[in-house]
Every structure is written in structure tokens, then in C-alpha cells.
C-alpha positions as CSV (number, residue, x, y, z in Angstrom):
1,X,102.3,138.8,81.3
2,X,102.0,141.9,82.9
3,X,103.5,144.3,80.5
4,X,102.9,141.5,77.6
5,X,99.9,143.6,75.9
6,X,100.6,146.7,77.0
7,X,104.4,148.9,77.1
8,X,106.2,145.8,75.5
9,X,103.5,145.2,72.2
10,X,103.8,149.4,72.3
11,X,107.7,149.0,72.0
12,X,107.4,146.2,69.6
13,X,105.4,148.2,67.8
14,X,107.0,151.3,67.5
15,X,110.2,149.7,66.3
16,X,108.6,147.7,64.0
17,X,107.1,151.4,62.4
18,X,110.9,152.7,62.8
19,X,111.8,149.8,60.4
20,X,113.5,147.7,63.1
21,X,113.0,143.9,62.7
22,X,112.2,142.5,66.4
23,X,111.1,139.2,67.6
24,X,108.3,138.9,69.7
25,X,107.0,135.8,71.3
26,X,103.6,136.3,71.3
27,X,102.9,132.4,72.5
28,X,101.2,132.0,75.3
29,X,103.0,130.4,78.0
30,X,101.6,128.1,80.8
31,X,103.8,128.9,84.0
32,X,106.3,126.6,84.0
33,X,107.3,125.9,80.7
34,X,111.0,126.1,79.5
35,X,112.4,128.5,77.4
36,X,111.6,127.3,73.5
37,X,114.2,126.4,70.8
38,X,112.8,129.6,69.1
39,X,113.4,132.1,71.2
40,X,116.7,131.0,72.3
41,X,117.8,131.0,68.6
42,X,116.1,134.6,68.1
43,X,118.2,135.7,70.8
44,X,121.8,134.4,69.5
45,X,120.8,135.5,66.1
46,X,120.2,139.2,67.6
47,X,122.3,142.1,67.7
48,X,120.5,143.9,70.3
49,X,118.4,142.8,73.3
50,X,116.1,145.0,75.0
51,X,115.0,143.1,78.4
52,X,111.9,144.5,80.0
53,X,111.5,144.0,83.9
54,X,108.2,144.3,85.2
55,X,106.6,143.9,88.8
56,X,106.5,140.3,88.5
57,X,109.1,139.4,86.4
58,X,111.5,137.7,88.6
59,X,108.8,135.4,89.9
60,X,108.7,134.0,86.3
61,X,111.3,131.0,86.3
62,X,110.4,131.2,81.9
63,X,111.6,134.9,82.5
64,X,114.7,134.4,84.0
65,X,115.9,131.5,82.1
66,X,115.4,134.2,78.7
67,X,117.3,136.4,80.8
68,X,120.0,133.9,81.7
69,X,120.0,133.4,77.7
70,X,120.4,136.7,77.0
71,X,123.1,137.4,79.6
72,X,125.0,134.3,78.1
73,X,124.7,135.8,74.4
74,X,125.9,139.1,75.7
75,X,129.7,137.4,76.6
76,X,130.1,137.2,73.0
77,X,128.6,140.8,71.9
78,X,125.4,140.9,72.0
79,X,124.2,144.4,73.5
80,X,121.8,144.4,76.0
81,X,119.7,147.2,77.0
């Protein structure tokens, strides 16, 4: 949430422009709530992951379960920046 609408829709943005096809999740999430089927499928289909940590982003058990999926993909070769 707190770099949702700001550095992280910039970056999205700017790759999109570059010609870079990126997921976003722009749902809105209620605190809480797991980790959806779609995102964890984005991630495994991706080549690269770019995680973006934030002031509060450890405090966000949604966060840290995408980052747990994205840790998991990168054992078989996905890179993560």
C-alpha cells in the first residue's frame, strides 16, 4: 500500500513504455487475505521478479507470502531483483 500508487505504478509504468510486459496486481486487498491463484501463477510464468520493499512491507503477512512465492520460483530460475 505504501508505494502501491506511487514508485511501484511509476516502475510499472515505465517498463510497460520500454515494451516490457509486467503484471501488476492492482486489486485491492483487505489485510489478511491470502495470496490469489493469479498472482502466484504470474509469478511462475515470469522470467524476472522485481520485489519492492517498502517501510511497511514486512508487516504485510499478503507481502511476505508473494515473497515466499517468489523466493520458491527463484530455486528453479527465476531472477529476482
Amino acid at each position: 500500500e505504501d508505494s502501491r500508487y506511487n514508485f511501484t505504478a511509476n516502475l510499472f509504468k515505465a517498463l510497460s513504455d520500454k515494451g516490457i510486459h509486467s503484471f501488476f496486481d492492482d486489486d485491492k486487498l483487505e489485510s489478511g487475505e491470502e495470496i490469489t491463484a493469479t498472482l502466484v501463477k504470474a509469478i511462475e510464468e515470469s522470467r524476472i521478479a522485481i520485489v519492492v520493499l517498502s517501510p511497511n512491507y514486512a508487516s504485510s503477512s499478503f507481502c511476505l507470502d508473494e515473497l515466499a512465492t517468489i523466493l520458491h520460483c527463484k530455486t528453479k530460475g527465476l531472477l529476482v531483483i
